[in-house]
N, C-alpha and C positions, 0 to 999 in steps of 0.2 A: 795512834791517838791523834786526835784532831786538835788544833787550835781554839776555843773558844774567846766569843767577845759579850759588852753587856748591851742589851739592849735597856735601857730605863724608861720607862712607861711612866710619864705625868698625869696624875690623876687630874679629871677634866675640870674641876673648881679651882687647879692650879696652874692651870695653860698658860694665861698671864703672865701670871710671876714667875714662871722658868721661862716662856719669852725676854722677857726684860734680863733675866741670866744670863741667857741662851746671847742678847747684844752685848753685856758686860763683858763676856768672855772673849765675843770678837773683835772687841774694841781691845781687850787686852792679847790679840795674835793668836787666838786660839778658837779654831773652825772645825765642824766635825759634819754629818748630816743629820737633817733628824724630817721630820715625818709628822703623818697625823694616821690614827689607827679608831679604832671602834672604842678605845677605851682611852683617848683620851690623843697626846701629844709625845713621839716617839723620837728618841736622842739614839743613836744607832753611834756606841762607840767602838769604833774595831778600827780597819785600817786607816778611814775618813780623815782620822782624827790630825789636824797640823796644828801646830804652834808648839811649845814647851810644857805643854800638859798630859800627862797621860790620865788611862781613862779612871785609875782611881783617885788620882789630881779631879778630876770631874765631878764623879759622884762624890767627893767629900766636900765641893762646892754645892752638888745640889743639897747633901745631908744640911751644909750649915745655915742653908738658905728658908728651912721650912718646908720647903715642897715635897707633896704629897707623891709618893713612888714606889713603883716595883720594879724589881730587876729581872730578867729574865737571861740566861746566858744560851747563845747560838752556837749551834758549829761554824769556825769559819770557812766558806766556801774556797775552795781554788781552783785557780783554773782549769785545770784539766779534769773537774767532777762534771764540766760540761758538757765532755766527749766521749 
């Protein structure tokens, strides 16, 4: 069995306002990567993630935030799927 992580897809009317989140959170120690996709502003949280937040720490910041989202969950990649 694989690892999975979430990927959260902001819906594009709410780019903004999970930007302004997306500073809130770094301002409070907590950095992850995130993205831009076809459908919209992409928060990619799996190993990325530093500070004292895990990634359902996150999504229940985006929940209380309003912003528009889907989750999508990946397999996590390792290293040696590359060889």
């Amino acid at each position: 069995m694989s690892l999975m992580y979430h990927r959260a897809t902001i819906a594009p009317h709410h780019v903004e306002q999970a930007r302004t989140l997306c500073a809130k959170l770094r301002e409070r120690g907590v950095t992850f990567d995130t993205g831009y996709g076809p459908d919209g502003m992409d928060w990619e949280l799996d190993w990325s993630i530093e500070g004292h937040m895990t990634a359902q720490d996150i999504l229940l910041e985006i929940e209380d935030s309003g912003v528009d989202y889907t989750i999508t969950l990946i397999p996590e990649r390792r290293r040696d799927d590359d060889e």
